[in-house]
C-alpha positions in Angstrom: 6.5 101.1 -37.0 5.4 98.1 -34.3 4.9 94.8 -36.1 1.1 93.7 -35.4 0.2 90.1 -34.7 -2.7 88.8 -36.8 -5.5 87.4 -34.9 -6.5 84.4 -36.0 -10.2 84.1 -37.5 -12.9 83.1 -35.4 -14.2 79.0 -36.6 -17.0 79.2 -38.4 -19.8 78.4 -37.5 -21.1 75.3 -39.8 -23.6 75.6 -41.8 -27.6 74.2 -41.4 -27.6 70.4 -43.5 -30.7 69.6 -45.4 -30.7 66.4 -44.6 -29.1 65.3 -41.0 -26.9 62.7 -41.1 -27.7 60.5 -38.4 -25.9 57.7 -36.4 -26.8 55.8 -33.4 -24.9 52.9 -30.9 -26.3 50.4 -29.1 -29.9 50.9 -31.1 -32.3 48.6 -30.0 -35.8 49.7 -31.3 -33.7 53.2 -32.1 -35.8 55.8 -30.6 -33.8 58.4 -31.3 -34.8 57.7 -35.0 -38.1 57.0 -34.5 -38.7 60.6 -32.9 -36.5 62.3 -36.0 -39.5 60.8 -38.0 -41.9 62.4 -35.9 -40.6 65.6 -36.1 -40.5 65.1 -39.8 -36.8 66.3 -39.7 -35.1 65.4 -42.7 -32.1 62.9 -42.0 -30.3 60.1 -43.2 -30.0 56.7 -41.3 -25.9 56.3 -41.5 -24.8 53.4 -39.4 -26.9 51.6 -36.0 -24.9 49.1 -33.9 -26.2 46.4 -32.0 -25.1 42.9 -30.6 -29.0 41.1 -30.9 -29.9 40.1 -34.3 -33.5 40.6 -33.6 -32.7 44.0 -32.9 -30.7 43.9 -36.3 -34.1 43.0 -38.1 -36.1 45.7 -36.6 -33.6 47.8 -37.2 -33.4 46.8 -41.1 -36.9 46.7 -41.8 -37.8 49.9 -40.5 -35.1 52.5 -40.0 -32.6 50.8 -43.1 -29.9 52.4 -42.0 -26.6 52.4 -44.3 -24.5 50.2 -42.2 -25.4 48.0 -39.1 -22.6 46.9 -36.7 -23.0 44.2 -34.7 -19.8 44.2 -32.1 -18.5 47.7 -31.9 -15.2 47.0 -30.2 -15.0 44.9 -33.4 -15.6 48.1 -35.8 -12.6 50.3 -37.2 -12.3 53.5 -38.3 -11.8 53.0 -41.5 -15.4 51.6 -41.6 -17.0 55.0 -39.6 -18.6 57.8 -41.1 -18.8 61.0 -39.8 -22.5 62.5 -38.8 -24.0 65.5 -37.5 -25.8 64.0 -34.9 -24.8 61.0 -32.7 -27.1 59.2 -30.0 -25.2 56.8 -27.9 -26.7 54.1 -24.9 -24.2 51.9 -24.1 -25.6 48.8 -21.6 -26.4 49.6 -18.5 -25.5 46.3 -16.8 -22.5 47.8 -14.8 -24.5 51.1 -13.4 -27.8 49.6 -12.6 -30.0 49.7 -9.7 -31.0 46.3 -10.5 -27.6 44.4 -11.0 -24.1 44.5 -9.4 -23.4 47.9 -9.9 -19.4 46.8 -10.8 -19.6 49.8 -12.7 -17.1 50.7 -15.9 -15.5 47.4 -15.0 -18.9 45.5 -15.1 -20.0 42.8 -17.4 -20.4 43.5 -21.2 -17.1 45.5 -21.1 -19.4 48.6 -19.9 -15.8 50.3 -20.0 -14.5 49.6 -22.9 -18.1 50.1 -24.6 -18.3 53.9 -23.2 -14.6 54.3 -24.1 -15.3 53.6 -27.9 -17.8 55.7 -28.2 -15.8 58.5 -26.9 -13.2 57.6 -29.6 -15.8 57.6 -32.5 -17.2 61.1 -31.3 -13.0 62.5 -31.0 -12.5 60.9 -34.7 -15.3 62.7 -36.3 -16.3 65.2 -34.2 -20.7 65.2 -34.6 -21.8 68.4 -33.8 -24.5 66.9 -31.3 -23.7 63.9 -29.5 -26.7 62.9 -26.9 -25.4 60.1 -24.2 -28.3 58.0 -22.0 -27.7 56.1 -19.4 -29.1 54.7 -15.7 -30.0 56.9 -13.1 -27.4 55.4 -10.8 -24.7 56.6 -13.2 -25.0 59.7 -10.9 -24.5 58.1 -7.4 -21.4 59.1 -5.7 -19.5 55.9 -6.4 -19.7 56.3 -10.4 -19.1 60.0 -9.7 -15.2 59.4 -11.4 -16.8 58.0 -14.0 -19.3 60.5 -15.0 -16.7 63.0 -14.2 -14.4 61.8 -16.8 -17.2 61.3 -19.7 -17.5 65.3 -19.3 -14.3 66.1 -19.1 -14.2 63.9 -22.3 -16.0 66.2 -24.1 -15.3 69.3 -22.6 -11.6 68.8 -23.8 -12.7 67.9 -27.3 -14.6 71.5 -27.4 -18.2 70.3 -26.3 -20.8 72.7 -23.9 -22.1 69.8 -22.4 -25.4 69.8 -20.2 -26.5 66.4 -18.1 -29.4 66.1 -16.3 -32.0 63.6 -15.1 -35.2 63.1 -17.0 -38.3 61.3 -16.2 -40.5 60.2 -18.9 -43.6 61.2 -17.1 -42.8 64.8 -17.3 -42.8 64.4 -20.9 -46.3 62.9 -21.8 -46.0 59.2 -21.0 -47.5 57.4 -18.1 -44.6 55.6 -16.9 -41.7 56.3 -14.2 -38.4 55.9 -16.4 -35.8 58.1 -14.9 -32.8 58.4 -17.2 -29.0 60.4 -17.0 -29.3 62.5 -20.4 -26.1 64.0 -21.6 -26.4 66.4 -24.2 -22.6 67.5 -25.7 -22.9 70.6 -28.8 -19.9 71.7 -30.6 -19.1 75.2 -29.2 -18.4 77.0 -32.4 -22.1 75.2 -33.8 -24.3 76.6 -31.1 -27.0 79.2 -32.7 -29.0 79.5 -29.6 -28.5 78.9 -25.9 -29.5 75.1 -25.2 -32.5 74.3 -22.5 -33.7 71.6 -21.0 -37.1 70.2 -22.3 -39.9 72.2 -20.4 -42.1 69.9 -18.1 -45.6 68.9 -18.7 -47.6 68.0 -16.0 -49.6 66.2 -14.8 -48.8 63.1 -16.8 -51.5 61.0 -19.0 -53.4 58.5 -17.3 -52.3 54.7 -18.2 -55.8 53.9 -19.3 -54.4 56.2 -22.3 -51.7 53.1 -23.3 -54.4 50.4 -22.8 -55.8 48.5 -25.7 -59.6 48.7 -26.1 -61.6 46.9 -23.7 -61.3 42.9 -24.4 -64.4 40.4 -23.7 -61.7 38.5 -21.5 -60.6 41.4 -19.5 -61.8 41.0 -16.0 -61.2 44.0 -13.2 -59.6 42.5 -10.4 -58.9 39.1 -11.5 -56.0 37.7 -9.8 -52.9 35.8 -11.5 -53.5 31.7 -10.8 -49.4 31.8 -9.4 -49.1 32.1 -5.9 -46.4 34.3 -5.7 -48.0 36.4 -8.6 -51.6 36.1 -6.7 -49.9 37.5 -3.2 -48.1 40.0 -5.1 -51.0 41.6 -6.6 -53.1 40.9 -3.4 -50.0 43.2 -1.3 -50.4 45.7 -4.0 -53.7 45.8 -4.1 -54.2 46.3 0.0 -51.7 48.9 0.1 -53.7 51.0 -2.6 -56.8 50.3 -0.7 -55.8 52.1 2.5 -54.8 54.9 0.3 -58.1 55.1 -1.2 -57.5 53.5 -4.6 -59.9 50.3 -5.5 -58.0 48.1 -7.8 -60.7 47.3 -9.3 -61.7 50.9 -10.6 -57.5 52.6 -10.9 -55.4 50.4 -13.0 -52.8 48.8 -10.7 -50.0 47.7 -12.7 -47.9 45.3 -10.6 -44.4 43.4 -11.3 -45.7 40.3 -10.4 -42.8 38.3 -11.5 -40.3 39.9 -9.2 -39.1 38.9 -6.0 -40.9 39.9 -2.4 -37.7 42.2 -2.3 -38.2 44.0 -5.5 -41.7 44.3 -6.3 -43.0 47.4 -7.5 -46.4 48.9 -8.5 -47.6 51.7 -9.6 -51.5 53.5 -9.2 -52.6 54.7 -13.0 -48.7 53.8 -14.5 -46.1 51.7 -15.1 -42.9 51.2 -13.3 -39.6 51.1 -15.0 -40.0 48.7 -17.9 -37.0 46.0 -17.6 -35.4 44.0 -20.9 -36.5 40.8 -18.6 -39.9 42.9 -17.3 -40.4 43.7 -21.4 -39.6 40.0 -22.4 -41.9 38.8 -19.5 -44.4 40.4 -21.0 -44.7 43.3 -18.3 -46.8 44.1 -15.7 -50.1 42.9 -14.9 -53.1 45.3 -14.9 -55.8 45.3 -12.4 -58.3 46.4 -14.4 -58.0 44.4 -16.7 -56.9 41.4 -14.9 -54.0 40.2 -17.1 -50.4 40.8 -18.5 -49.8 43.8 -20.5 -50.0 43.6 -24.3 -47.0 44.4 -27.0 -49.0 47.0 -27.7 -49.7 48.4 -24.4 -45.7 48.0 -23.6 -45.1 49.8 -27.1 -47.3 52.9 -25.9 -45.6 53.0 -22.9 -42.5 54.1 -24.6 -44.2 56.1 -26.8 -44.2 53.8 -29.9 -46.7 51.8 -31.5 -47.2 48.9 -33.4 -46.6 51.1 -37.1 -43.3 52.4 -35.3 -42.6 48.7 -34.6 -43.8 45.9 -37.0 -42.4 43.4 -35.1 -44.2 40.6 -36.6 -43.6 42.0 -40.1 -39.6 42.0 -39.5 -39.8 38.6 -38.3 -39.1 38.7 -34.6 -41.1 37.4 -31.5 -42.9 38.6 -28.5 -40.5 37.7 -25.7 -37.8 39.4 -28.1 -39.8 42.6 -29.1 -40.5 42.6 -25.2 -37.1 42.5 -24.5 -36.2 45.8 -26.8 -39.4 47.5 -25.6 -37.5 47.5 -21.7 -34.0 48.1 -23.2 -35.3 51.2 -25.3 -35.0 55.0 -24.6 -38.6 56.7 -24.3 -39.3 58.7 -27.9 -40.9 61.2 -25.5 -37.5 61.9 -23.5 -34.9 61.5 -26.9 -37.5 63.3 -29.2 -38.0 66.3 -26.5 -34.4 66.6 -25.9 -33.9 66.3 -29.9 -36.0 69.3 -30.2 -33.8 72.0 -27.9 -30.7 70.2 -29.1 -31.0 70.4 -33.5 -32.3 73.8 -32.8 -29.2 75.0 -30.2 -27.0 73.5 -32.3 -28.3 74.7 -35.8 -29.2 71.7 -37.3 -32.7 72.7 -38.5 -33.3 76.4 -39.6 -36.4 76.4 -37.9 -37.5 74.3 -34.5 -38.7 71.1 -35.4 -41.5 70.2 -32.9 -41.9 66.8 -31.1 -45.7 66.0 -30.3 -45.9 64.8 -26.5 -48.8 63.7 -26.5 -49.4 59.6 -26.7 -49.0 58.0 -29.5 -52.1 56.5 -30.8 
């Protein structure tokens, strides 16, 4: 009689929570939870991380998660706790169009920040981990460093998806390109994960504008020079495309240099942490700066997502979270393909794309 090997037992597959434990890194206004709400998906705030204490009061005041860390390479593991669902952004500074591009060896210890939260997800193993990042972060010269985030979590038993998303394609008028990495335990997926379906064309930008002031003005100028030429470039260019600045709002970073300037016809360019805390672009339209509000919308929040006044923080610093923050379109409609692959939620918890009033 020949001996017979058992065969090990297939993992099981984990079991739907009902309540998703939740953690984030690097939080800022925490998007990530502000989309959970919603979706009205049941979860639990477990621990946020951020450096900036005004983003520590926001964070407080409205999300109250259990623990907030301020310098992760500071936390240990005998402070962690595991989660089912783990949203890291680690800064950007290193990868960015818009600074040095040193990379992994940039300023803020991009590295070493990365690295740690690859250790957190190898000590406790969430069963959805969702990574965000620059666009650049996919240009060939960070290509080894990309590479090695997957392989990260390929060899710690991840399906991992990564693609570029554009926040326009998901109901908000505003051109924030953004590397998404989505990682799902292998032995948790329920259902085959997808990539949020498109929505075209996007909202107009008159959408995120506050009602019409007695001191707006279409086609008032800036009283800077630079600012004044910069809108007056702008606003030639649009003309011989057949856009009158005066009846399409224009919205122009007019507090960038000749070498960066940027507009964009009826939507906002890439909101910056220095655009944000600047207090973003001016609007033709209107003829003045964009509002907190108007920034807010933007992103897909609003004021009751953010009571910045009520947590005690400022303008310039709400500003300055507003351009450091993921869109809640983008995290909430990748949220909604990943709790369902991943069978966090028994059925698919919905994420409304259309702007937040």
């Amino acid at each position: 009689m020949g001996l017979h090997r058992a065969v090990p037992a297939a993992p099981r597959r984990p079991r739907c929570p009902k309540i998703i434990k939740f953690g984030s890194d690097f939080s800022g206004l925490d998007a990530a939870a502000a989309a959970l709400k919603r979706m009205k998906v049941p979860h639990e705030c477990v621990f946020a991380s951020d450096l900036l204490k005004f983003s520590q009061k926001i964070l407080q005041h409205v999300h109250k998660p259990k623990n907030i860390f301020t310098d992760i390479l500071e936390r240990t593991a005998g402070q962690e706790e595991p989660v089912d669902l783990y949203v890291t952004t680690p800064p950007c500074q290193g990868f960015s169009s818009a600074g040095k591009q040193t990379g992994k060896d940039g300023p803020r210890h991009t590295g070493a920040l990365i690295k740690k939260s690859l250790q957190y997800v190898r000590a406790h193993r969430p069963r959805v981990v969702i990574f965000e990042n620059v666009l650049a972060m996919l240009q060939k010269k960070f290509k080894p460093v990309l590479a090695g985030i997957l392989k990260a979590f390929h060899d710690l038993g991840y399906k991992v998806h990564h693609k570029a998303l554009d926040s326009r394609d998901y109901g908000l008028p505003q051109d924030r390109r953004r590397l998404i990495i989505v990682a799902i335990q292998a032995n948790a997926m329920k259902h085959e994960f997808k990539w949020p379906v498109i929505q075209q064309p996007a909202p107009s930008v008159t959408k995120a504008l506050d009602p019409w002031k007695p001191t707006d003005k279409a086609g008032r100028l800036p009283s800077a020079i630079r600012q004044k030429e910069a809108c007056l470039t702008a606003y030639k260019d649009c003309y011989k495309c057949g856009h009158d600045a005066r009846a399409i709002p224009i919205l122009v970073d007019i507090r960038a240099s000749p070498k960066f300037m940027s507009y964009g016809i009826d939507e906002a360019k890439t909101i910056t942490r220095t655009r944000g805390g600047d207090g973003g672009p001016w609007i033709s339209t209107r003829g003045r700066l964009t509002t907190t509000s108007e920034l807010l919308k933007l992103q897909g929040l609003t004021n009751e997502d953010v009571p910045w006044e009520a947590a005690g923080i400022s303008q310039r610093q709400v500003g300055q979270l507003i351009g450091n923050a993921v869109s809640v379109n983008t995290i909430g409609c990748v949220l909604e393909e990943a709790l369902w692959s991943a069978g966090l939620v028994m059925k698919r918890a919905t994420f409304p794309r259309n702007m937040a009033a």
